[in-house]
C-alpha positions as CSV (number, residue, x, y, z in Angstrom):
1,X,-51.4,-53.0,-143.6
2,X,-51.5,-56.7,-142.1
3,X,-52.5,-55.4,-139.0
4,X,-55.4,-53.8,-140.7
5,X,-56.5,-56.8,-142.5
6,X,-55.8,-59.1,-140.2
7,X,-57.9,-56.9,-137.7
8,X,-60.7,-56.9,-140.7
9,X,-61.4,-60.2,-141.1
10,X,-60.9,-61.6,-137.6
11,X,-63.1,-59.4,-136.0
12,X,-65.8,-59.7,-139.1
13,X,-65.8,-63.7,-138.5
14,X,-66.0,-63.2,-134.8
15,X,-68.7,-60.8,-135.2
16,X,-70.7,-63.8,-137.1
17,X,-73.6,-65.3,-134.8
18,X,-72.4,-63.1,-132.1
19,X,-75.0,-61.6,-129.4
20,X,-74.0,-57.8,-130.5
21,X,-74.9,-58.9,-134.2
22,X,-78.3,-60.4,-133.0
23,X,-78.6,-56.8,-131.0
24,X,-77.9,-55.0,-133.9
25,X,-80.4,-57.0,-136.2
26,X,-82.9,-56.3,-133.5
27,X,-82.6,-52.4,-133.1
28,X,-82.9,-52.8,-136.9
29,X,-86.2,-53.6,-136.1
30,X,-87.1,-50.6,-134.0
31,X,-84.8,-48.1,-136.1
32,X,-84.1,-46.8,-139.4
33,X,-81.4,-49.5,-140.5
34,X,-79.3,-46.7,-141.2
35,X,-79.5,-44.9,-137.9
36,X,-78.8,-48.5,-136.9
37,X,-75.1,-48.2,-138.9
38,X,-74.2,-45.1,-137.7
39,X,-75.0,-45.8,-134.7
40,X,-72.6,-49.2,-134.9
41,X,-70.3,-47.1,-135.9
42,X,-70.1,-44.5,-133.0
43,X,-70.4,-47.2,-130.2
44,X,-67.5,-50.1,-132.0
45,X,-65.1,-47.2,-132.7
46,X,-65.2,-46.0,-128.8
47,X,-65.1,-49.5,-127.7
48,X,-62.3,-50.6,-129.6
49,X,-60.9,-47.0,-129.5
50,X,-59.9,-48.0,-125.4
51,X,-59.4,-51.8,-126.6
52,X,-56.8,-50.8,-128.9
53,X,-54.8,-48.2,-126.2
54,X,-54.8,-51.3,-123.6
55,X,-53.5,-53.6,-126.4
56,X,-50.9,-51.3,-126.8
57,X,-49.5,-50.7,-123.9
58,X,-49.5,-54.6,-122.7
59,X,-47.1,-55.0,-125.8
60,X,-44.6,-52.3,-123.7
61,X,-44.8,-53.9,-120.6
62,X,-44.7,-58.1,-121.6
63,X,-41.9,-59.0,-123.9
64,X,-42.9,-59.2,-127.5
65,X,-42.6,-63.8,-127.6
66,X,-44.5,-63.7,-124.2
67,X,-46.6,-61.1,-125.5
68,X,-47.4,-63.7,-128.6
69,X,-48.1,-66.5,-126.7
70,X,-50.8,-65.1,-124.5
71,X,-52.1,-63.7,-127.8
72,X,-52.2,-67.4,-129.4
73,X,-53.5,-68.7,-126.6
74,X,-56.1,-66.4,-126.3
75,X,-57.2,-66.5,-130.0
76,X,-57.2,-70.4,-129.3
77,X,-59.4,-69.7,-126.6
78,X,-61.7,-67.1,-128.4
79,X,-62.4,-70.1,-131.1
80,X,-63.3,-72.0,-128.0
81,X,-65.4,-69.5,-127.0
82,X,-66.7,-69.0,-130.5
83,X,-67.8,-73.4,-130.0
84,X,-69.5,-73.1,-126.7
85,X,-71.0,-69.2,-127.5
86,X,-72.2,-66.5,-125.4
87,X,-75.1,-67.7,-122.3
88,X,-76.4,-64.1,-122.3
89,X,-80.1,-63.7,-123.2
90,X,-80.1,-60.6,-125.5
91,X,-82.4,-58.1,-123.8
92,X,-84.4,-56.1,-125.7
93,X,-84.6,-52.4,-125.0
94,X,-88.6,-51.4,-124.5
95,X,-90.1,-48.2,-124.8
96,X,-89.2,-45.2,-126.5
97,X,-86.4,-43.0,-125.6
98,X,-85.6,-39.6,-125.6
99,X,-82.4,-39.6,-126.8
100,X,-82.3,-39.9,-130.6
101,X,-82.6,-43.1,-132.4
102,X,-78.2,-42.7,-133.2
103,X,-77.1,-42.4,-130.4
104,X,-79.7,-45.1,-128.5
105,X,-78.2,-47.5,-130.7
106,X,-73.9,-46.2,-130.0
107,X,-74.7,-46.2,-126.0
108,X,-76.8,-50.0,-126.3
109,X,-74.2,-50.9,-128.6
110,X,-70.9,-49.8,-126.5
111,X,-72.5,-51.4,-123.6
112,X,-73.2,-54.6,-125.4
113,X,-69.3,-54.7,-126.5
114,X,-68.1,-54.4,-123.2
115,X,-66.4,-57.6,-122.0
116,X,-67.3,-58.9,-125.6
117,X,-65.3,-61.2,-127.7
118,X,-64.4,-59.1,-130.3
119,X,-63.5,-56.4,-128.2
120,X,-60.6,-58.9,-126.3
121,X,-59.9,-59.8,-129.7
122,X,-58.9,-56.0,-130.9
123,X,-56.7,-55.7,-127.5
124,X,-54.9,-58.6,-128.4
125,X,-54.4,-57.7,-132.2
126,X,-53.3,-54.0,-130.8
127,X,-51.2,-55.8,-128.8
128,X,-49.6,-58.3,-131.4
129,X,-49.4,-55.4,-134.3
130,X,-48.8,-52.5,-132.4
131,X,-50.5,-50.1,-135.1
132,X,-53.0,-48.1,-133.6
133,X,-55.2,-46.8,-137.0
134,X,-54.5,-50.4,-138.6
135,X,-56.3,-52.6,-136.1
136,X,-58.8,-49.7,-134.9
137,X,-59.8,-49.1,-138.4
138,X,-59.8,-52.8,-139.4
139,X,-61.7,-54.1,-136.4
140,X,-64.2,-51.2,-136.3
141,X,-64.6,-51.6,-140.3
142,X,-65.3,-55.1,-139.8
143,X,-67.7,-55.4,-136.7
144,X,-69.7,-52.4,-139.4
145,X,-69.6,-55.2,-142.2
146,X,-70.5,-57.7,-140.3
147,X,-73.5,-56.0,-138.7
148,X,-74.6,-54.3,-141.5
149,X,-74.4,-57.6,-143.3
150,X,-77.2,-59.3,-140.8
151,X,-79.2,-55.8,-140.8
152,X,-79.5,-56.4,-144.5
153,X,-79.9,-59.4,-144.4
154,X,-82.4,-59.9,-142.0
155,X,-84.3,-56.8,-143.5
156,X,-84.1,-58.4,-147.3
157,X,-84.6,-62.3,-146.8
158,X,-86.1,-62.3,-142.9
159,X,-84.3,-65.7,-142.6
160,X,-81.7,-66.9,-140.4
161,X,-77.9,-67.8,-141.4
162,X,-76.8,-71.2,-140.8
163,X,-75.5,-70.1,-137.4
164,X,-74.1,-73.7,-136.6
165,X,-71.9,-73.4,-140.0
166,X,-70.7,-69.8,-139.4
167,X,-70.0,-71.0,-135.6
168,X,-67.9,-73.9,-136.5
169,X,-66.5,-71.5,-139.8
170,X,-65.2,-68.8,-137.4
171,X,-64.2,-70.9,-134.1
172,X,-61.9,-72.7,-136.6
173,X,-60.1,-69.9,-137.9
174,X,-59.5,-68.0,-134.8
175,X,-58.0,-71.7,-133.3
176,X,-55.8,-71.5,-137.0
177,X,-54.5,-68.4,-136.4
178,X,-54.0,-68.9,-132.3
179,X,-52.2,-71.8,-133.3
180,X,-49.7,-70.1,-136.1
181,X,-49.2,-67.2,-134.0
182,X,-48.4,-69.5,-131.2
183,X,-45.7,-71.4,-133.0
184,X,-44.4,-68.8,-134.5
185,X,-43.8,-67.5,-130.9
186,X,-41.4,-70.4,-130.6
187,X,-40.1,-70.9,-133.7
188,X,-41.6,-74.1,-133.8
């Protein structure tokens, strides 16, 4: 159950002021918000699917206190990350598309994850918890919140978050936790 939760709410702050939320607030704009969910949906649970089977099997072959302090480090460095944010421009998809409104959103969606912060955060979860439903269904569940948050959001009030806030909000709890699950690497 940790890893779920932990998954949950790590991944949903990470997914706060990201570039796949702005992506998913801006097919919003072409789709049915809905479609837009679903389609979320398809694409996250695919991508974190393979993230989740990598994080896996790095936790058989590195020793489990290794194994935890690459993971500390590299949720240290994801709130890093998090500070300086992502320099790619957000490209929006023009022109229709034969493929149905669903699944145009999982493909541009999977794509967009690739390589993306949240998705090297579910490896190293999968990696620290070693549960492969707890941290798929808790990181897919909360990259969904998240974007469905700004989709309703953006379609209700039309304003912006305070990105700087949420930023700051999330950077400093993935450095919290990098730092605690550092420690507790070394019994410190």
């Amino acid at each position: 159950m940790s890893g779920f939760l932990s998954s949950f709410f790590l991944i949903f702050l990470a997914e706060m002021g990201d570039k796949t939320q702005l992506v998913a607030l801006s097919l919003a704009t072409k789709f049915n918000p809905w479609k837009v969910v679903v389609g979320i949906f398809i694409g996250t649970l695919v991508s974190h699917l393979m993230a989740v089977m990598i994080g896996q099997n790095l936790s058989l072959i590195i020793p489990m206190q290794y194994l935890k302090v690459i993971v500390g480090l590299s949720f240290i460095g994801f709130g890093l990350w998090t500070l300086k944010g992502d320099k790619y421009a957000e490209k929006k998809e023009k022109g229709g598309s034969k493929l149905g409104s669903v699944i145009t959103v999982a493909l541009a969606f999977f794509l967009a994850e690739l390589g993306d912060k949240t998705q090297l955060a579910t490896i190293s979860l999968a990696a620290q918890y070693r549960t492969l439903f707890g941290v798929l269904a808790g990181s897919t569940l909360g990259m969904v919140c998240a974007d469905g948050l700004a989709i309703a959001l953006g379609s209700f009030a039309g304003k912006k978050l305070p990105e700087k806030t949420i930023k700051y909000f999330s950077a400093a709890i993935f450095i919290i936790f990098g730092l605690a699950i550092f420690i507790a690497a070394w019994n410190l």
